[in-house]
C-alpha positions as CSV (number, residue, x, y, z in Angstrom):
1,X,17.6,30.9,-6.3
2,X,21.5,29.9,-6.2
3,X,23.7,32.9,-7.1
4,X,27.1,33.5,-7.3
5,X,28.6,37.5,-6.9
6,X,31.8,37.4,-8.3
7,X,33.6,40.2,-6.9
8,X,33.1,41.5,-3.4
9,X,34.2,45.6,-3.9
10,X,31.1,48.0,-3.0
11,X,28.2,46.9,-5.4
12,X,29.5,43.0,-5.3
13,X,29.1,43.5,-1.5
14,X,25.6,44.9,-1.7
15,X,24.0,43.0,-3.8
16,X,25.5,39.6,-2.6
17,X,24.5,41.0,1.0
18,X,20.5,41.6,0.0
19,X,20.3,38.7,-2.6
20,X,21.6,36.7,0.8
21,X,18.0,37.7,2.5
22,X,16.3,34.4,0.2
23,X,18.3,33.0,-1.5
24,X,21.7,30.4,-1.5
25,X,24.1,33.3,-2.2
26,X,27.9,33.0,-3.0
27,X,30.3,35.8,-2.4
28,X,33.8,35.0,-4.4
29,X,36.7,37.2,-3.9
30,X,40.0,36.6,-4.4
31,X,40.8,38.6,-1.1
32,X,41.4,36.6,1.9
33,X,40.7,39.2,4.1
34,X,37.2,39.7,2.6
35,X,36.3,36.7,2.9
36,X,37.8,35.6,6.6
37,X,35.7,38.7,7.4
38,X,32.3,37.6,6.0
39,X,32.5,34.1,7.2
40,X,33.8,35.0,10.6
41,X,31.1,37.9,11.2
42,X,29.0,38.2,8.5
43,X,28.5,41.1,5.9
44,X,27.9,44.2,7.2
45,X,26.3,46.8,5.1
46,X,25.8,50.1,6.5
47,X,22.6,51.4,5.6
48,X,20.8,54.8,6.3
49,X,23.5,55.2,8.9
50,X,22.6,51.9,10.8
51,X,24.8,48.7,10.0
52,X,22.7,45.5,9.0
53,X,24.4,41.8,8.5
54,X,23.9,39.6,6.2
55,X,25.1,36.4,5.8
56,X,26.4,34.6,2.2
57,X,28.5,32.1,1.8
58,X,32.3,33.4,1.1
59,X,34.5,31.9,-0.6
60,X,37.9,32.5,-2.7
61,X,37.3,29.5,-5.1
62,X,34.4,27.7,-6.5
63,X,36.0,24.2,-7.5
64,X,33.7,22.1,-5.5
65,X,30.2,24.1,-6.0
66,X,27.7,22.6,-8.6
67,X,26.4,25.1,-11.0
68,X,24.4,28.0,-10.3
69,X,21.3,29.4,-11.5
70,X,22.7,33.0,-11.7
71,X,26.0,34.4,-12.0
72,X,26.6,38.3,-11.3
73,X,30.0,39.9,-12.4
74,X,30.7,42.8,-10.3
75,X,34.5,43.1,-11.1
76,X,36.7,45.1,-12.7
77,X,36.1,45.2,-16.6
78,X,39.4,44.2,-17.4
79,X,39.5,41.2,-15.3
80,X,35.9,39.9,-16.7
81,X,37.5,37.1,-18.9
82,X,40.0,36.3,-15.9
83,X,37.1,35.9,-13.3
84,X,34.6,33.7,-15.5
85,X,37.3,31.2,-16.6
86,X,38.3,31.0,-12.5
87,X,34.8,30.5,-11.8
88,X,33.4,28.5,-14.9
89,X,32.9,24.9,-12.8
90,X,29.6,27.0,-11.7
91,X,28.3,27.8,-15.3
92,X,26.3,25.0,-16.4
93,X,23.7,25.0,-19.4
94,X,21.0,26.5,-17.5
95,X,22.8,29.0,-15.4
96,X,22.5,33.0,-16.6
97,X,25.6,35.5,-16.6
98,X,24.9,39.5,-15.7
99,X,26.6,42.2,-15.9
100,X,25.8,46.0,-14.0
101,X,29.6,46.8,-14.9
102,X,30.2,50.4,-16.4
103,X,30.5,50.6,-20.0
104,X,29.1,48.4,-22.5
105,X,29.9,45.6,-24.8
106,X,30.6,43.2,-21.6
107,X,28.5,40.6,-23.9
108,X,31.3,40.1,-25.9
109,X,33.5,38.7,-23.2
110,X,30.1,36.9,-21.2
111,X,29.1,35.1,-24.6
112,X,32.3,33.4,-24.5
113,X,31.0,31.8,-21.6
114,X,27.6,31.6,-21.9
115,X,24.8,31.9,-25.4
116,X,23.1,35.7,-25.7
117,X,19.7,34.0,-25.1
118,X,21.5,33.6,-21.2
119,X,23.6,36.8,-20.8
120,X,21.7,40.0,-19.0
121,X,23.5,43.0,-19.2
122,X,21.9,46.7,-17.3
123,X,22.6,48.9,-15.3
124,X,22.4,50.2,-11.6
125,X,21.9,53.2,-9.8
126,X,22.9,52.0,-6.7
127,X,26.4,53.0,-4.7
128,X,28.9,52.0,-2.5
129,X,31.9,52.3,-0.3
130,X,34.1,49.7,1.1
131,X,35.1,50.9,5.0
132,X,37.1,47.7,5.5
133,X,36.8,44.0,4.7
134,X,33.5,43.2,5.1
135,X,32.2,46.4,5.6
136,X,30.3,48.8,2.9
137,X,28.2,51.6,3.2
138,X,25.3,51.6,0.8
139,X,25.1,55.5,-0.8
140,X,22.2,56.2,-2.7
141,X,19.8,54.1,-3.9
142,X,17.9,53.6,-7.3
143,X,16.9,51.3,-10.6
144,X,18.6,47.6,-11.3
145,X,17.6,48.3,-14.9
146,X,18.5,44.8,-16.9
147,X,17.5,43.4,-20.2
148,X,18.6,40.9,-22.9
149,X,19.8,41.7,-26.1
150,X,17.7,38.6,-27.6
151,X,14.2,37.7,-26.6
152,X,13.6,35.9,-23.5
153,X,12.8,32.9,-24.5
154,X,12.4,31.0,-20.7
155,X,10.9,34.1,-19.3
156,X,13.7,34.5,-17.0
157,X,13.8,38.8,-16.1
158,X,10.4,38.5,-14.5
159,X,11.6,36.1,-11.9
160,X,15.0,37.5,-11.8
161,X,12.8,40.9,-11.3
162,X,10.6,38.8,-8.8
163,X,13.8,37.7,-6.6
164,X,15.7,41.1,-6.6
165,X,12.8,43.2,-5.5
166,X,11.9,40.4,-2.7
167,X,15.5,41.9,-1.1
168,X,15.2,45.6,-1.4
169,X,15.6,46.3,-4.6
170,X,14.0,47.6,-7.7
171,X,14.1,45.7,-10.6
172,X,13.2,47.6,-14.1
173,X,13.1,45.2,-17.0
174,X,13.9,47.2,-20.1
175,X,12.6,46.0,-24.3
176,X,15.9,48.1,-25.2
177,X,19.0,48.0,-22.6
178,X,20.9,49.1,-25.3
179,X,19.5,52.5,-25.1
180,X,19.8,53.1,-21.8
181,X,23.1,51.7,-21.5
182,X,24.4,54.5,-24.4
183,X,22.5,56.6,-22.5
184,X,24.8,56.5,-19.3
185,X,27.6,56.1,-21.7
186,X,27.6,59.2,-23.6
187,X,28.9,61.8,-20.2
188,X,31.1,58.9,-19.5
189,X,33.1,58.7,-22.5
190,X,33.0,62.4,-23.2
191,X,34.8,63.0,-19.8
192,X,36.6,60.0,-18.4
193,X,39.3,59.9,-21.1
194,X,40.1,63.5,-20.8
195,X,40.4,63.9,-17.5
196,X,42.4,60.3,-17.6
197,X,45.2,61.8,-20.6
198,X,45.1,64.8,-18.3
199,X,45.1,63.9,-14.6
200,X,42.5,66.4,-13.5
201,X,39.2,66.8,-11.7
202,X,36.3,66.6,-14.1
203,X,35.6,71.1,-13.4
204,X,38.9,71.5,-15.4
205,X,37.6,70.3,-18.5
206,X,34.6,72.6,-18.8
207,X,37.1,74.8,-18.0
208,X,39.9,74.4,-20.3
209,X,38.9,75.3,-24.1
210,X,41.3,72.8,-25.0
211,X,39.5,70.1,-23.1
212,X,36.4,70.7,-23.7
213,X,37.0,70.8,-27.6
214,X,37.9,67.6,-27.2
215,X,35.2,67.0,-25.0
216,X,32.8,67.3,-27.6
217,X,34.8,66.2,-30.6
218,X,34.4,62.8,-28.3
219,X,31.0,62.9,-28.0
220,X,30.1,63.5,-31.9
221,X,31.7,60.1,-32.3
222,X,29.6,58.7,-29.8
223,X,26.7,59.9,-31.0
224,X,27.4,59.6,-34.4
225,X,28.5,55.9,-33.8
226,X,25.0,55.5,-31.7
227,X,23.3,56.6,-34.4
228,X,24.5,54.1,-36.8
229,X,23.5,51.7,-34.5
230,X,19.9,52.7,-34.4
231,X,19.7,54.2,-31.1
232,X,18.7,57.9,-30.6
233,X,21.1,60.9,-28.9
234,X,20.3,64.2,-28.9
235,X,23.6,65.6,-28.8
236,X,22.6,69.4,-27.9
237,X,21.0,68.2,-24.8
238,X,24.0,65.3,-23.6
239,X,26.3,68.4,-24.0
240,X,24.3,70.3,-21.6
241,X,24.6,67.4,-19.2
242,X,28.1,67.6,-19.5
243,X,28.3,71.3,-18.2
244,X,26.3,70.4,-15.6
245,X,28.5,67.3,-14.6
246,X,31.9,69.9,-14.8
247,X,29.6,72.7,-13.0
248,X,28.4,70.7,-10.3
249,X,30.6,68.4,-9.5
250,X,34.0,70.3,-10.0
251,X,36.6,68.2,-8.2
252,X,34.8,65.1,-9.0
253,X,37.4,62.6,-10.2
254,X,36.8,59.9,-12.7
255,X,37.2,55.9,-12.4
256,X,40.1,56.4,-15.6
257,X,41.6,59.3,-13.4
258,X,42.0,57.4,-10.2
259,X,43.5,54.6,-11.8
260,X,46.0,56.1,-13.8
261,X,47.2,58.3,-10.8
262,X,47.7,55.0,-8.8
263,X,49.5,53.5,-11.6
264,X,46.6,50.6,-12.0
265,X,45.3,49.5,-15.2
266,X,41.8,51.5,-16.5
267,X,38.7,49.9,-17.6
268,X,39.0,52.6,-20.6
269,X,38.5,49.1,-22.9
270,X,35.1,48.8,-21.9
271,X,34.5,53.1,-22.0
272,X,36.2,54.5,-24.7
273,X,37.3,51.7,-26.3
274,X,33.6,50.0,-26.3
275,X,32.7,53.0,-29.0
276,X,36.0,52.1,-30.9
277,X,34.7,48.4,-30.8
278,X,30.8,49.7,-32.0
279,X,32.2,51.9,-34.9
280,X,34.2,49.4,-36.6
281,X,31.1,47.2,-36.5
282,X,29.0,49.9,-38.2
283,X,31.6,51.5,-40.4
284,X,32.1,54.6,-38.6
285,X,35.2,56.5,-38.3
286,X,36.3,57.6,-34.8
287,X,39.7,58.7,-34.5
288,X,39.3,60.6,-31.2
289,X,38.4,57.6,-29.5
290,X,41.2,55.2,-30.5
291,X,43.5,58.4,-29.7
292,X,41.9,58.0,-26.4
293,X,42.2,54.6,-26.0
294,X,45.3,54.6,-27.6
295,X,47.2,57.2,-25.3
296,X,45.7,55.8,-22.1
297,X,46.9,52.4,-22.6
298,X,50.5,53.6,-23.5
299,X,50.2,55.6,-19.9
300,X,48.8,52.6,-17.6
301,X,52.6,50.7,-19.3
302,X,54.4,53.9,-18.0
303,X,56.3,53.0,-15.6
């Protein structure tokens, strides 16, 4: 198969470093360095404590390639739109666009490029580290949980399921990605934006009365929004899983958190915002959530 990775961070690394094993892979970065690094000596993925190379093709543009039969976003939310236009010479009629971004509602910026019956969106339980250009350290390992949000009509996920697991990994094909997606969602949007507004380790909000009352008013909107939307969420048990998050993993700092102490732009659009985009489709009122969104945006213009 012919794939193109666009964006070679941690998970954009790994994949595009396995997928490499079989097939005609393209890593794009915009990052010199990265790519000088890959073509000069190869990817190097440390793995289990032992560094393996692999060896795609890296490039910074993809003017002169012919379309390819899969395309893999691996950057930042926020520069989705930016990295498809860059790269859309390598979307042709028959090539598929995925996503394993965090968040949800990526579909809305893929189908812009590509029809629904073509866009795979999931999830992965996979993890990385960038050491230096070049070099990542695979973390733990898991699920590359994908589906489609229309029925496969060219019986694509079974090959795509086929390829993946030929490299190391493990393919899940889901009837109802949607669910699981809202599934990882619910912790994430219950916690990210609060310890964003705040600055803090994610321990502090279980901590904080405050916090955690808006905590949970958060998570009744996502769960009332999920509802509406026909998926299911207990939202007893979720809040559980939030304790354990705060208890467990105390000085644990969100994605939201980093980014706004560095002064970078979030990918709270695709978060928080994702259950501001849901509700207004549905009719359901969430005024902690554009708060959220609202306050967080107004803090990455801070200057």
């Amino acid at each position: 198969m012919r794939i193109a990775v666009i964006g070679a961070g941690a998970m954009g690394s790994i994949y595009g470093g396995k997928l490499s094993l079989k097939n005609d892979v393209y890593l794009v970065d915009t990052s010199p360095a990265i790519i000088e690094a890959v073509n000069s000596g190869g990817l190097v993925l440390n793995e289990g404590g032992n560094d393996n190379t692999y060896h795609p093709k890296a490039v910074t543009t993809t003017a002169s390639l012919e379309p390819v039969d899969l395309v893999i976003l691996f950057v930042k939310a926020l520069y989705s739109r930016a990295a498809l236009e860059g790269n859309k010479g390598i979307i042709g009629k028959h090539t598929y666009l995925m996503t394993l971004q965090n968040g949800s509602g990526h579909e809305d910026i893929l189908s812009e490029f590509a029809p629904l019956e073509r866009i795979i969106i999931g999830t992965t339980e996979d993890n990385g580290a960038v050491l230096a250009p070049g070099h990542v350290r695979r973390g733990g390992q898991g699920n590359t949980n994908v589906g489609m949000l229309v029925p496969d009509a060219e019986n694509f996920l079974p090959k795509l399921k086929e390829c993946f697991d030929a490299c190391g990994f493990n393919v899940r094909i889901h009837s109802n990605i949607s669910q699981l997606i809202w599934n990882k969602l619910f912790v994430n949007v219950a916690l990210s934006a609060v310890t964003g507004l705040l600055k803090c380790e994610i321990g502090y909000v279980y901590a904080d009365k405050n916090a955690f009352a808006l905590t949970k008013a958060l998570l009744h909107e996502a769960v009332t929004v999920a509802h509406a939307l026909g998926l299911e969420a207990d939202e007893a048990k979720i809040t559980d899983e939030i304790i354990s998050v705060c208890t467990n993993s105390p000085h644990g700092i969100t994605s939201i958190c980093a980014d706004l102490r560095a002064g970078r732009k979030t990918e709270v659009a695709t978060i928080s915002g994702s259950v501001v985009k849901a509700a207004a489709k549905c009719g359901v009122s969430v005024p902690c959530h554009e708060f959220a969104v609202n306050m967080i945006h107004a803090m990455e213009n801070l200057k």
